[in-house]
N, C-alpha and C positions, 0 to 999 in steps of 0.2 A: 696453463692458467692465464685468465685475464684478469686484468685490474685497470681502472679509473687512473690514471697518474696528473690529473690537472684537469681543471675545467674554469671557462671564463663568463661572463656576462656580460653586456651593453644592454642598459636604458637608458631608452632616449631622456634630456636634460627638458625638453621643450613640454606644456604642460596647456590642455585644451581642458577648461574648467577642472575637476579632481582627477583628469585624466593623463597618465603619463605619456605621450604620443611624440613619432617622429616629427624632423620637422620636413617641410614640403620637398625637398632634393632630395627625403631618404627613403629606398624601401626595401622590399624583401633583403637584395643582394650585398646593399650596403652596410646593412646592419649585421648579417653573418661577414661581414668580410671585417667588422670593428670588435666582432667578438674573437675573430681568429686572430689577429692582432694581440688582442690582449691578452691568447693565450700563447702567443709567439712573443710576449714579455719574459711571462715566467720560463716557457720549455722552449728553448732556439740552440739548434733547428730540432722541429719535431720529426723528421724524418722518417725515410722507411714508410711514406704513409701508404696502408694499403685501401679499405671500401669506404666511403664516404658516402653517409646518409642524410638527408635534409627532413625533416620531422615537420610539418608545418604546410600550408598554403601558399606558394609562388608564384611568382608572374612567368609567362613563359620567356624563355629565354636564361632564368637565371640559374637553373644546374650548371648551364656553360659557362657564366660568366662566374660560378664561384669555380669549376674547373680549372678554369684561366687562372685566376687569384689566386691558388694552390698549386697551381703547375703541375696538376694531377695529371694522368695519362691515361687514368680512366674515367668512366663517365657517372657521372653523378649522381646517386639512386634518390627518390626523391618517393616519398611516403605520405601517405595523409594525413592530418592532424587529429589531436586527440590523444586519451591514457591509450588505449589499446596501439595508433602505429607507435606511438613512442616507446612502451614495452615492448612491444615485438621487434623493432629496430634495434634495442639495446640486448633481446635475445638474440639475436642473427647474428648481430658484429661482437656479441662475448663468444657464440660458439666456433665463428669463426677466422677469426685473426690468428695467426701462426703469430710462433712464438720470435720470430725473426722480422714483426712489422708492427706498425701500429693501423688504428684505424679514426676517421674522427666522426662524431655522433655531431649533428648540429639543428637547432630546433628552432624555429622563428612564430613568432606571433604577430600580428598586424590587425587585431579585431576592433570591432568601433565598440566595445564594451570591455568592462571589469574579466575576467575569467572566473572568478564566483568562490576563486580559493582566501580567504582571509590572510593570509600572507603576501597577496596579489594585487589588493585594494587599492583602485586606483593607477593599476599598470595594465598598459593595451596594448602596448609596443615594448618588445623586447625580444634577444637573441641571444643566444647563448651554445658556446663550443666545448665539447667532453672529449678530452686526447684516450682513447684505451690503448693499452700496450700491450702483447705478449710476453708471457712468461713469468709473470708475475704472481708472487705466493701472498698476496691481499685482497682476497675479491668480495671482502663486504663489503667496499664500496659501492660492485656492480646491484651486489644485493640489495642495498638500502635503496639504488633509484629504481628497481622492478616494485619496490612498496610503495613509493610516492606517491602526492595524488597525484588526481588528476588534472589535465590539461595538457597545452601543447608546450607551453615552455613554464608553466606552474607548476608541475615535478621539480625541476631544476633548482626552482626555489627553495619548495618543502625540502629537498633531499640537503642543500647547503644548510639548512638552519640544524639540520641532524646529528645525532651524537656520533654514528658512524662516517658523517663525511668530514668530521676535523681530520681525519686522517688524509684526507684528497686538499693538495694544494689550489687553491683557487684565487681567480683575481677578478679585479673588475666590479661589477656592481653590484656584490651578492648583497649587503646588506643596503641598497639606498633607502632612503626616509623620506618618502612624501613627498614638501616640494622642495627642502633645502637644494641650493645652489641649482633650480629650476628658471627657466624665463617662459614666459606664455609664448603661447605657438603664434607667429605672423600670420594674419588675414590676411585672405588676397582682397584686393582694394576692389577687381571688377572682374569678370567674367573673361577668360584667355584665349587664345584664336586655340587654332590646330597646330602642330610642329611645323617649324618650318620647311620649305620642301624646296626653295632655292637659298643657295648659300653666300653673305656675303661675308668672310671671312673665318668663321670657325672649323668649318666644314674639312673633312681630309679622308679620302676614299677608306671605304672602310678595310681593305685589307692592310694600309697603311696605318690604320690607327688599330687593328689588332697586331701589327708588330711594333707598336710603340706601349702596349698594355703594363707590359713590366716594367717599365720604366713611371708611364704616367700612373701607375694603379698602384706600382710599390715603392716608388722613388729609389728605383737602381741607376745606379751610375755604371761605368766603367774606369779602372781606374791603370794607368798604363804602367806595361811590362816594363815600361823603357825607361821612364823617367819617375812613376808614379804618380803624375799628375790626373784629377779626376775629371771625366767628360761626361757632363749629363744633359740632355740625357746621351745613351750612347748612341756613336756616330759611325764606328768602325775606324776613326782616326781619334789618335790624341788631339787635344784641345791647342797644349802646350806645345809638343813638339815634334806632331804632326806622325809619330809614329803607328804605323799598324800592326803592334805588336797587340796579341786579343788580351791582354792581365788576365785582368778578376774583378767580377760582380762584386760592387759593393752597394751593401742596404744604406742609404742617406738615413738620418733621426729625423722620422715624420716628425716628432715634436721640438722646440726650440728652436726652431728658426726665426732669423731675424730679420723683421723690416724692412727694408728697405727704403724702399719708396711706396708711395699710396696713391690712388686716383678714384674718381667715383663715376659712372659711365651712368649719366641719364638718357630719358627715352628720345629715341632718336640718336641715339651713337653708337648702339648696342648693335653687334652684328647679329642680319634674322634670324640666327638661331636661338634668340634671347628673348625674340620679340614676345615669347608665351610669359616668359618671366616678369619682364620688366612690367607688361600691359596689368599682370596678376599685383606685383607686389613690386612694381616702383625701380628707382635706382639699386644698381648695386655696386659694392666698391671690387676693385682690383688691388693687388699687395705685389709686389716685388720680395719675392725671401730668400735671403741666403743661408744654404743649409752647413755648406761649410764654405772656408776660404775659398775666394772665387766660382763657388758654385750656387748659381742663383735658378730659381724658376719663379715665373708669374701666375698666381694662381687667384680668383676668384672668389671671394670670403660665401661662405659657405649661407645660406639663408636660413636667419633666426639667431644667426652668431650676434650681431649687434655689430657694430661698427669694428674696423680692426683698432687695434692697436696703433698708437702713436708711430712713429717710424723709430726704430733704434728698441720698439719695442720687439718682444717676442708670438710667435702662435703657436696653433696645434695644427697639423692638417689629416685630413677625416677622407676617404674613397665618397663622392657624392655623385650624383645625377648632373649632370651637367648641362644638357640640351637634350632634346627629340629631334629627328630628323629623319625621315623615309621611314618612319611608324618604329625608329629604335631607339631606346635612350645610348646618349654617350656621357661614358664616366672618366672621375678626373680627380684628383687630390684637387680638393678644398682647402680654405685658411678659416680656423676658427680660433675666436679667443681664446687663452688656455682655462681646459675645463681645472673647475674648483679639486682639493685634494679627492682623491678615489675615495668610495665610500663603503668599498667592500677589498681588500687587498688577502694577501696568501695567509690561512688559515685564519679569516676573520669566521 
């Protein structure tokens, strides 16, 4: 038997006249990778995971890069949008998840319109993650999302507002309101070249920066056998005391980190891989945060955040888009203001 044990939501905060829409660093991949997060709040570790299906319309590339982001070993099925793949994805992975794994269902929207479900009014962008589990003796849960309407991530909705899904723990944005604790999406100012295609400082061969993924993508640290001091990101040596003893993975708290220092990088100081940004939408600041004692990273305020925080202040930091370059995007923990209280939390 399978059952629903937890499902999460992200909508975006940013807001294109009554439209609820990402902001320009975010898209397909980032936004299934803030909803998995948020259900890696409530159920950590969700482990065991066995088929992962993506419901929704992607760019290429991102089954692998949510792959990466889940340290999955397999490859990432990836379905068409609409009531029918999203039924028929929730029937595949109820009949088939053994009772010894789980599976995760995740559903993304990016449409330049409404979805037409009255409970959707006004949301264009959103994503949302369903943990099923085996073994489990509760499966109206699964039942009530094969009724739901329709849409590609408007099921997810109609099914939380259900008298059957008080039973599924949920977190994240299930109930947001319109435009509370919203800010309107940043225009680009002018028209932006192509990605850049020589590098002058950002740039870092791409097999290298797929073995830095879990580090810049989830804020893992290592944290040493020998003395326990933490090296982020990791180095294969301690920071402290140079030992190479391997410890143990440890997740840093994307959220509450503190300030450090702040600078602001106008145009012309920006290395070319920026140049599509800056030309679009101007300066952008840098932040100094430290996650814990003496564990610092520099990270780029995220666009649409607004300004950071004072120094000594705190942030949130968000998986975003970071630059293009040889026709890829490369991504990167962002700094954003800390978003307002959750508007939907576990059995809202």
């Amino acid at each position: 038997m399978v059952e629903i044990r937890g499902a999460a939501a992200y909508v975006p905060r940013s807001t294109d006249g009554d439209r609820r829409v990402g902001d320009p660093d975010e898209d397909e991949f980032t936004m299934l990778a803030t909803a998995i997060e948020r259900l890696e709040d409530g159920i950590e570790p969700l482990g065991g995971i066995g088929p992962v299906v993506v419901v929704g319309t992607i760019a290429f590339g991102a089954a692998d890069n949510v792959a990466r982001f889940l340290g999955s070993p397999s490859p990432i099925e990836c379905v068409g949008r609409g009531p029918e793949a999203f039924s028929a994805a929730l029937e595949k992975l109820s009949s088939g998840v053994s009772a010894h794994e789980s599976a995760l269902l995740l559903a993304v929207d990016r449409d330049p319109g409404t979805t037409g479900d009255p409970g959707d009014r006004g949301l264009s962008h959103a994503a949302i993650a369903i943990w099923l589990g085996g073994g489990g003796a509760n499966p109206v849960a699964t039942d009530a999302f094969r009724s739901a309407a329709p849409s590609s991530t408007g099921p997810a909705f109609a099914w939380a507002a259900s008298t059957a899904a008080a039973r599924v723990p949920r977190w994240g944005d299930w109930r947001y309101d319109g435009r509370a604790g919203t800010r309107s999406l940043p225009a680009p100012a002018a028209s932006a070249p192509g990605g850049a295609t020589v590098s002058q400082g950002a740039y870092v061969p791409w097999p290298r920066y797929l073995e830095a993924t879990n580090a810049h993508w989830r804020l893992i640290a290592a944290e040493c056998g020998a003395c326990g001091a933490l090296t982020f990101p990791p180095r294969g040596r301690c920071r402290a005391c140079e030992s190479t003893d391997p410890g143990r993975s440890v997740r840093l708290a994307r959220d509450g980190g503190r300030v450090i220092a702040s600078t602001r990088i106008g145009a012309g100081g920006q290395p070319t891989e920026f140049d599509e940004q800056v030309t679009a939408y101007g300066p952008y600041s840098v932040v100094l945060v430290e996650f814990a004692a003496g564990v610092r990273a520099t990270l780029p305020v995220a666009l649409g955040s607004g300004d950071p925080p004072a120094i000594g202040g705190t942030v949130t930091t968000r998986l975003r888009r970071r630059y293009p370059i040889d026709g890829e995007w490369r991504y990167g923990r962002k700094a954003l203001v800390p978003d307002p209280p959750a508007r939907g939390t576990e059995g809202s």
